[in-house]
C-alpha positions, 0 to 999 in steps of 0.5 A, a space after each residue: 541781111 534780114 537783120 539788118 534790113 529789121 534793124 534799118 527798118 526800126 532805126 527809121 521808125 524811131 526817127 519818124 516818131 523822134 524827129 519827122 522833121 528829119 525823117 521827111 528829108 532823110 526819104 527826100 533825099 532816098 527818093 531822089 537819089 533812087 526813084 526806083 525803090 518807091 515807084 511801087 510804093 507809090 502805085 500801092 498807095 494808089 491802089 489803098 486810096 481808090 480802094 479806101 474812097 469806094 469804102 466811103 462812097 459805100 459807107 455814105 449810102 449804108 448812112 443816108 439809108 
């Protein structure tokens, strides 16, 4: 299963690079049809972003001294 999770993984890549057109409605439809499998996703990429704002807030104060 591993190889072909790999090879799906790479097949993906290929086709956001290729056609992210696609891509983009390829995971639309992944995403509505099992929610689940991004709710994870969704709270990470949550967590990157405040995390990602406070290294801003932190950067502009190192700037403005």
């Amino acid at each position: 299963m591993n190889n072909l999770d790999k090879s799906i993984g790479k097949i993906l890549l290929d086709l956001q690079k290729n056609d992210p057109d696609s891509f983009k409605k390829l995971m639309e439809k992944a995403q509505e049809e099992n929610p689940e499998l991004f709710e994870d996703v969704d709270s990470e990429n949550r967590e990157i972003d405040e995390h990602n704002i406070k290294i801003d807030e932190y950067n502009k104060k190192i700037d403005e001294k």
